[in-house]
C-alpha positions as CSV (number, residue, x, y, z in Angstrom):
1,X,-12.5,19.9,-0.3
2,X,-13.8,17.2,2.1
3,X,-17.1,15.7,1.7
4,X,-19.8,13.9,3.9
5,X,-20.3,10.0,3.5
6,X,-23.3,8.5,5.6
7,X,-23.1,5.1,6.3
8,X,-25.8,2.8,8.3
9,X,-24.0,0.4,11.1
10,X,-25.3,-1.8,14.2
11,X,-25.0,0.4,17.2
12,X,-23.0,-2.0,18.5
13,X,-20.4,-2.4,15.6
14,X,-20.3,1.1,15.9
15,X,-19.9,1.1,19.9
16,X,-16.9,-0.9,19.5
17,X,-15.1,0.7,16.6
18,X,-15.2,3.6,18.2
19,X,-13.6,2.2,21.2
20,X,-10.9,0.7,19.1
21,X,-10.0,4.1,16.7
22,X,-10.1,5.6,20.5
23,X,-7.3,3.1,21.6
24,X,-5.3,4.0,18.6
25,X,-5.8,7.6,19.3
26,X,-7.7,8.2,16.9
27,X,-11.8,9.7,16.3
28,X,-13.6,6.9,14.2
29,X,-14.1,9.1,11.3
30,X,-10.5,9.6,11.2
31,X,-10.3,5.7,11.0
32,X,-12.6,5.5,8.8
33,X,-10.6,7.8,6.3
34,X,-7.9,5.5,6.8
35,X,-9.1,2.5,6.1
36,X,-10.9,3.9,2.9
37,X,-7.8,5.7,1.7
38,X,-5.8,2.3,2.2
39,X,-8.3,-0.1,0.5
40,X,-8.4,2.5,-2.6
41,X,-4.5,2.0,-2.3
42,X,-4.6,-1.5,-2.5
43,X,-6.6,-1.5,-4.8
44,X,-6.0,1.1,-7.5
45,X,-4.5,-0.8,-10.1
46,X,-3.3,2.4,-12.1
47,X,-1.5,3.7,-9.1
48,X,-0.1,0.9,-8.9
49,X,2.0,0.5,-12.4
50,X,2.7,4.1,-12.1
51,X,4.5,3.8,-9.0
52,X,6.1,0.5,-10.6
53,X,7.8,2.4,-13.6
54,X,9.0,5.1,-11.6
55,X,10.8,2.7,-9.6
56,X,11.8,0.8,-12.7
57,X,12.8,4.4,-14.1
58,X,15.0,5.3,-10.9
59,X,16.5,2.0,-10.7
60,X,17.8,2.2,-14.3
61,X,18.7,5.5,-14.2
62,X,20.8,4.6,-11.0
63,X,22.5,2.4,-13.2
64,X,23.8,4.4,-15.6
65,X,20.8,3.2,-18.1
66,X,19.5,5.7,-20.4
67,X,16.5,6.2,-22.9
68,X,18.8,5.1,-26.2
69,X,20.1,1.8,-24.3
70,X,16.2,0.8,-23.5
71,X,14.9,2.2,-26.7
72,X,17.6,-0.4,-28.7
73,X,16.6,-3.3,-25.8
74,X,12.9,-2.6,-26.6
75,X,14.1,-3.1,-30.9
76,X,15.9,-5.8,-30.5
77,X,13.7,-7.6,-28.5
78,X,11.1,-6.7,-31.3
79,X,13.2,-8.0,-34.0
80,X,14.1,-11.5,-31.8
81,X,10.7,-12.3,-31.8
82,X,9.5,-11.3,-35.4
């Protein structure tokens, strides 16, 4: 489900980003998407470690490293320190 956003811009601000999403082939509310899309992105901090541990989780798995062997890394580790 999309939704309508008004915003309130200088005619000429608006003039010239229109011209410019144009130039990418683009409509400016299709630029506009984009740009909020990305800076939420950027942004989203939660997205972010998600993406982090599933490429942790890949990388380890690619290497033969399972649950038990991180589950004793995590104990030891635990133990070292107490």
């Amino acid at each position: 489900m999309t939704t309508q956003m008004m915003i309130r811009i200088d005619d000429e601000v608006k003039a010239k980003f229109g011209r410019l999403a144009r130039l990418q082939g683009k409509t400016a509310s299709g630029m506009i998407r984009e740009l909020i899309e990305d800076y939420i992105r950027d942004r989203d901090i939660g997205a972010y470690i998600d993406d982090l541990w599933d490429r942790t989780g890949k990388k380890l798995t690619s290497k033969g490293v399972g649950p038990s062997v991180i589950d004793k890394a995590i104990k030891a580790s635990r133990r070292s320190r107490g």
